[in-house]
N, C-alpha and C positions, 0 to 999 in steps of 0.2 A: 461305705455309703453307696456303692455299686447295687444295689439291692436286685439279686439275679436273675427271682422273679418276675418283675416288671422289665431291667432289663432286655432282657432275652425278649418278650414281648414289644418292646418298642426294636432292636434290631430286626424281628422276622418282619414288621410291616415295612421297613426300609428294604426288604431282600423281596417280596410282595412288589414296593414300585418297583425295582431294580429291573423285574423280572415279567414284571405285565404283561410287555408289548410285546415282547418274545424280541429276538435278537441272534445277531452270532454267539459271542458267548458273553459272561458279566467278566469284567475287569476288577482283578482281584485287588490293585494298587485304588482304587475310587473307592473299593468298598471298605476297606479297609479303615480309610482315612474318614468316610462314612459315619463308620459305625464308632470310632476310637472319638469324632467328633461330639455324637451323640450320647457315649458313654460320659463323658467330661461334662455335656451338658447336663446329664439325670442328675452325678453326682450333684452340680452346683445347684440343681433344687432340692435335692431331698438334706443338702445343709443347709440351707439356708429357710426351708419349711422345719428341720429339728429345731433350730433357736428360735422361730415364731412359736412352734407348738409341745415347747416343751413342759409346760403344765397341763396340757391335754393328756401328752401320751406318758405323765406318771399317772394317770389312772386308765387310760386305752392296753399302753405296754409298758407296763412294770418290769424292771429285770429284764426286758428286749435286749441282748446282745446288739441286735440291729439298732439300738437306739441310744448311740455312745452317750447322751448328754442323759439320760434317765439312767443306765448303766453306771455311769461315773469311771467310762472309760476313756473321755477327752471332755474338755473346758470348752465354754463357750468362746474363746480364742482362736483355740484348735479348728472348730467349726468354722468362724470366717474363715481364717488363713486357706483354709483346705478351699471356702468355697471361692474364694480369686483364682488361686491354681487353678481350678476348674474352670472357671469362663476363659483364663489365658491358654488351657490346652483344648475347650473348646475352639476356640479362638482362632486357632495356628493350625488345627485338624481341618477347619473347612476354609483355610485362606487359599492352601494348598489344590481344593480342589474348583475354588474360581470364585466371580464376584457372587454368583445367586445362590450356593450354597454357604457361603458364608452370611448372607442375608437371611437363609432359612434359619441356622444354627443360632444368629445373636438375635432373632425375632424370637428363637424357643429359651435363649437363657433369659432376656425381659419377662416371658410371661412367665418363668419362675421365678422371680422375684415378685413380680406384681400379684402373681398366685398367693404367697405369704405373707408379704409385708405390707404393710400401710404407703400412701392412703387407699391402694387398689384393693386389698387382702381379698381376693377373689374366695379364696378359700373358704369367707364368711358369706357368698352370696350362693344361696341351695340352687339354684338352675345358670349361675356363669360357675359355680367348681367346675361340674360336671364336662359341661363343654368346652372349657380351657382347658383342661386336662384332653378332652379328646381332640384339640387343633397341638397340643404340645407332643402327645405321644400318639398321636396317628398321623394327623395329617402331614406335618411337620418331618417325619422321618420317612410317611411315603412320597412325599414330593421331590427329598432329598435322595432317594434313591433312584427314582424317577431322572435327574438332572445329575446323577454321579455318573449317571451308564449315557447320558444322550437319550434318551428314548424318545420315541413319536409318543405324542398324545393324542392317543385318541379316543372317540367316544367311550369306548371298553373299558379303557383301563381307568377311565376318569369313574364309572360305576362302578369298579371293580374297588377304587378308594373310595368313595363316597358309599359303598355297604359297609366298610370296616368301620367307619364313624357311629353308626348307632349299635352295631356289634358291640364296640365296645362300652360305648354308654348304658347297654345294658347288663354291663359288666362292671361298672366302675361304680352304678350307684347301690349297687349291691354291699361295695365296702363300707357302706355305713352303720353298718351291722355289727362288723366288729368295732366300731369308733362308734356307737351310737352313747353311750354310757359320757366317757366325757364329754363330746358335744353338746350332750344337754344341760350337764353339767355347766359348761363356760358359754355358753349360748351361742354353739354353732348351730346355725339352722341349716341343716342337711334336707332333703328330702324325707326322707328317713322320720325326722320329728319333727318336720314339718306338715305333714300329710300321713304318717302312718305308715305301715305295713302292706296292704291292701295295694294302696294306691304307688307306691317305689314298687311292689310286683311287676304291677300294670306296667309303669313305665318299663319296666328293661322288658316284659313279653311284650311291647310294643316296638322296642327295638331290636329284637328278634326277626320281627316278622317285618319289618319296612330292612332289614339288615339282609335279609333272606330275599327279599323280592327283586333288593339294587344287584344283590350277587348274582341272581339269576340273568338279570337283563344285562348285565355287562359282560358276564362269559358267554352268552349265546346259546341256542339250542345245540350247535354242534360239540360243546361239553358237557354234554349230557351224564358221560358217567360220573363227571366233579360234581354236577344238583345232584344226582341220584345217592351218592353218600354224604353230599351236603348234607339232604334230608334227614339222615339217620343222625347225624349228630344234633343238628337243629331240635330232632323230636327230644335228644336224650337231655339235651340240654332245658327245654322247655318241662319236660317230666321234673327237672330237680327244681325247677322256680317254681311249680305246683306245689313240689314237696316241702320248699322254702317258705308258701305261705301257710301250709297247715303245722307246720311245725312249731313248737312251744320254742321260748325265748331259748338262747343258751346255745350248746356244744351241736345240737340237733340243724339248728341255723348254719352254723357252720359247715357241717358235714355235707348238707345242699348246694352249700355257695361254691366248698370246695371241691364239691365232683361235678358240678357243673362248670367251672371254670378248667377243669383239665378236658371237659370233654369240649370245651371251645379253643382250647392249645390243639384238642386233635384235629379239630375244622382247621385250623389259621394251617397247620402242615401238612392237612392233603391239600388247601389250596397253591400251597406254595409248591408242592411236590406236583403239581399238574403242570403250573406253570412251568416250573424249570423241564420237565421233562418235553412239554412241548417246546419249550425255546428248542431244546436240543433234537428234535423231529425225534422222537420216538414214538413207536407206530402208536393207534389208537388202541389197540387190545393190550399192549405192553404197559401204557399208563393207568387203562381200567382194571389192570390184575396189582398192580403195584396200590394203588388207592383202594382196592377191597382189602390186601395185606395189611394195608395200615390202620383202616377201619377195623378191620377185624383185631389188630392188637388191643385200638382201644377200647374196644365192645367188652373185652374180656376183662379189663381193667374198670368197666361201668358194671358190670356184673357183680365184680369184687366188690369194689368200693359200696354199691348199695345193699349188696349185702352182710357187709363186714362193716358199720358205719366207724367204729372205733380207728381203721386204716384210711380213712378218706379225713378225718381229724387231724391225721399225724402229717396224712400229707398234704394237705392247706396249710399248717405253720410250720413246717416243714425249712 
C-alpha cells in the first residue's frame, strides 16, 4: 500500500523543509523518524481510500496489482486491520520526535480519513480533493521537516513551501485523466468532468506559472543558476500540458501526463540538490555545474520520451 511513486514525492518535500533554511548539517535520527512517520501515514490513507473506492477502481484499475481489494489479493478485513497498524506506527514515529510534529502527522491521518469517508468524503468535492491532497502531501510533510531539523523560518523558505502548493496542484488534477472514466461513471465530480479538458489545462498552466513566480521570489536573485534551469524544466513541462490538451482521448494523454510529471520529479531534485549543496557551502560554480549535470540527464530522457512516446507509457504505469 506504500505506493512509491507518490511516496517518494511526498518524503522529497519533507527533505525540501528539512533543508531550506540551510543549516550545519540534517539529523539523520529526525529524518528518519520523519519520513517512517509519513510513510505509515500514506499507507493509512491509500487503505482506507481502497475500501471507499473500491467500485471505482474495478473499472479505473482492473487487475492493478496495486489495488489488493480489485486484485483479490486481501479482504476488506485485511485493509482495516492494516489501516490502525498504520495510524499506530504513524502514531509512535512522530511521538518520538515532539509535541508539534506529532500534531502535524495525526492532522495528516484525519484528513485521510475525512478525504474518503463520509460525512466529509472530500474526495467527492472537485476543488477541496485537489487542495486537501495538497495540505496532506505537501504542506504537511514540508512543515514536518521544517520542525524535525529546528529550522528558522523565514520569509524564503516559507515561498519556497508556498511554490510547491500549486506545483503540485497542477500535478494532481491532471490525475483525472486516468480516473476520469469511473468518476463519471459513480458521480465523482472531478474537475476533469466537471469543466472539461480545456479548462483542468488552464488550471495546472496556471499553477505553473504562480508555482514558478513563489519559487523565484523565495530563492532570491542570488540563486540564479537554480531559476535558470528551473526555467528549462518549467518550459519542458508546460510543452507536455500543450501537448496534453491537443491530444486525442486515450494512451496519447497519458504519454503527456507521464513525461511531464518526471520532468517535474527532475525540478523537485535540482531544487533540493541546490539546497543541500548550499547548506553544505559548496562554492557557487560547484552547485551550477552539478545542476546542469542533472539537467542535462533529464533533457536527454525528455528527448527520449517524446520521441519514443510508447517508453514514456511504460514509464508512467510503471
Amino acid at each position: 500500500m506504500l505506493r512509491y511513486r507518490v511516496a517518494i514525492l511526498v518524503w522529497t518535500f519533507m527533505l525540501l523543509g528539512a533543508s531550506a533554511s540551510g543549516g550545519p548539517q540534517l539529523a539523520a535520527r529526525g529524518l528518519l523518524l520523519a519520513g517512517a512517520a509519513l510513510g505509515w501515514s500514506y499507507v493509512a490513507a491509500t487503505t482506507v481510500n481502497d475500501l471507499a473506492d473500491v467500485e471505482i477502481d474495478l473499472v479505473n484499475h482492473p487487475q492493478d496489482r496495486a489495488r489488493p481489494l480489485v486484485s483479490g489479493l486481501a479482504l476488506p478485513s485485511d485493509m482495516r486491520k492494516l489501516h490502525w497498524v498504520a495510524w499506530a506506527g504513524a502514531a509512535a514515529c512522530a511521538a518520538s520526535l515532539g509535541l508539534v510534529p506529532t500534531g502535524l502527522v495525526l492532522a495528516g491521518l484525519v484528513i485521510g480519513r475525512a478525504y474518503s469517508l463520509p460525512p466529509a468524503r472530500l474526495s467527492y468535492r472537485p476543488y477541496l480533493a485537489p487542495t486537501t491532497l495538497a495540505v496532506a502531501y505537501v504542506v504537511i510533510p514540508y512543515a514536518l521537516g521544517l520542525v524535525s531539523e529546528h529550522r528558522e523560518v523565514g520569509t524564503g523558505v516559507l515561498l519556497v513551501g508556498a511554490a510547491l502548493v500549486p506545483l503540485f496542484l497542477a500535478r494532481i488534477v491532471l490525475k483525472d485523466f486516468r480516473d476520469r472514466e469511473g468518476d463519471a461513471i459513480f458521480g465523482r465530480r472531478s474537475i476533469l468532468v466537471l469543466h472539461g479538458k480545456a479548462k483542468t489545462c488552464a488550471v495546472s498552466g496556471a499553477g505553473l506559472l504562480v508555482g514558478d513566480a513563489l519559487l523565484c521570489l523565495g530563492l532570491g536573485e542570488h540563486a540564479w543558476p537554480a531559476l535558470v534551469v528551473a526555467q528549462g524544466f518549467f518550459l519542458s513541462i508546460g510543452a507536455m500540458l500543450w501537448r496534453l490538451w491537443k491530444a486525442e482521448a486515450g494512451p496519447a494523454e497519458q504519454v503527456a501526463i507521464g513525461t511531464g510529471a518526471k520532468m517535474g520529479n527532475g525540478l523537485l531534485l535540482c531544487l533540493l540538490s541546490w539546497l543541500l549543496l548550499t547548506q553544505q557551502g559548496a562554492p557557487l560554480g560547484a552547485r551550477a555545474a552539478f545542476l546542469i549535470f542533472l539537467a542535462g540527464l533529464y533533457s536527454v530522457s525528455f528527448v527520449t520520451l517524446a520521441r519514443h512516446p510508447e517508453r514514456a507509457v511504460i514509464g508512467y504505469k510503471g
